[in-house]
N, C-alpha and C positions, 0 to 999 in steps of 0.2 A: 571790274573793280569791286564791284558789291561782294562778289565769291571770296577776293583777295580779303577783304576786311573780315566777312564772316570767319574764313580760316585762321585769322590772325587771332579775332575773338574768340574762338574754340579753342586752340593751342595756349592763352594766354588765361584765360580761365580755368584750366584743365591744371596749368601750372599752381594757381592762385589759391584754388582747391586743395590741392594736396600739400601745398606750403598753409595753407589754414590748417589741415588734417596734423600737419608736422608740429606747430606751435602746440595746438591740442594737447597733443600725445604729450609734450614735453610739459606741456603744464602741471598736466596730470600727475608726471612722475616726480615731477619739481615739487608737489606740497606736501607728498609723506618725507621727502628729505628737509622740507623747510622744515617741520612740524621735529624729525628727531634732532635737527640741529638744533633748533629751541629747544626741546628738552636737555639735551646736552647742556648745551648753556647755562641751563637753570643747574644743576649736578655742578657745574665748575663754580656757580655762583654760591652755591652752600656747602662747598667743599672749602673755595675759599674764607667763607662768612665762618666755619667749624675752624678753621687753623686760626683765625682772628684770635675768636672764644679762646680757643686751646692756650694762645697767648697771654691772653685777658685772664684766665684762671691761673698761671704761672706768676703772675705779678701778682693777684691779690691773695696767691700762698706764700708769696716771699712778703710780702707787707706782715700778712698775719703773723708770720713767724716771727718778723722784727718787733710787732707789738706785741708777741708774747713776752720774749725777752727784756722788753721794756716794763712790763708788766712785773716779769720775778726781779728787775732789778728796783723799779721803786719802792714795792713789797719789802724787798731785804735793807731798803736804804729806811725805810718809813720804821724798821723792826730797830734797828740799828740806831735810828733816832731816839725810837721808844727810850730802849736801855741808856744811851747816853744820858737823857732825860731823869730816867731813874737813878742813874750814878751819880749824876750831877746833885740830883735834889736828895739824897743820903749821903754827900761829902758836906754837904752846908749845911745839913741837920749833924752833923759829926760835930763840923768847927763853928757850930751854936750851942751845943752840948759843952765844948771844952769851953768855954769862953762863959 
């Protein structure tokens, strides 16, 4: 009986061993792939965070351009006023003249 267990023990160790040996190995190879998948990730993560941006810069060139335009059109309205201004106040220096 003692012989039967001892052999059972030796074959079942021998197994235990080499399945420890197994895990190892994989471990090993397992953390240069963890370690590029992480970088990976980080690359997709600021590829997507750069197409944001990229977005982000498209809007605040179309705002810019709508407030330039707003810009030359108050400009031309504020000039536009001026003159009225000036018309207005030499028609009623006119019809104070005639009168």
């Amino acid at each position: 009986m003692q012989a039967f267990s001892d052999e059972f023990v030796n074959k079942f160790c021998r197994k235990l061993v080499l399945t420890k040996k197994q895990i190892d190995d994989f471990t090993q190879k397992q953390e240069p792939v963890i370690s590029e998948l992480a970088e990976e990730n980080r690359k997709l993560c600021d590829k997507d965070c750069q197409t944001e941006l990229s977005d982000i810069e498209a809007v605040i060139k179309m705002y810019q351009s709508r407030l330039i335009i707003l810009k030359r059109e108050m400009n031309s309205l504020t000039e536009r006023s001026k003159l009225l201004k000036e018309r207005a106040f030499k028609l009623k220096q006119r019809r104070c003249d005639k009168t």
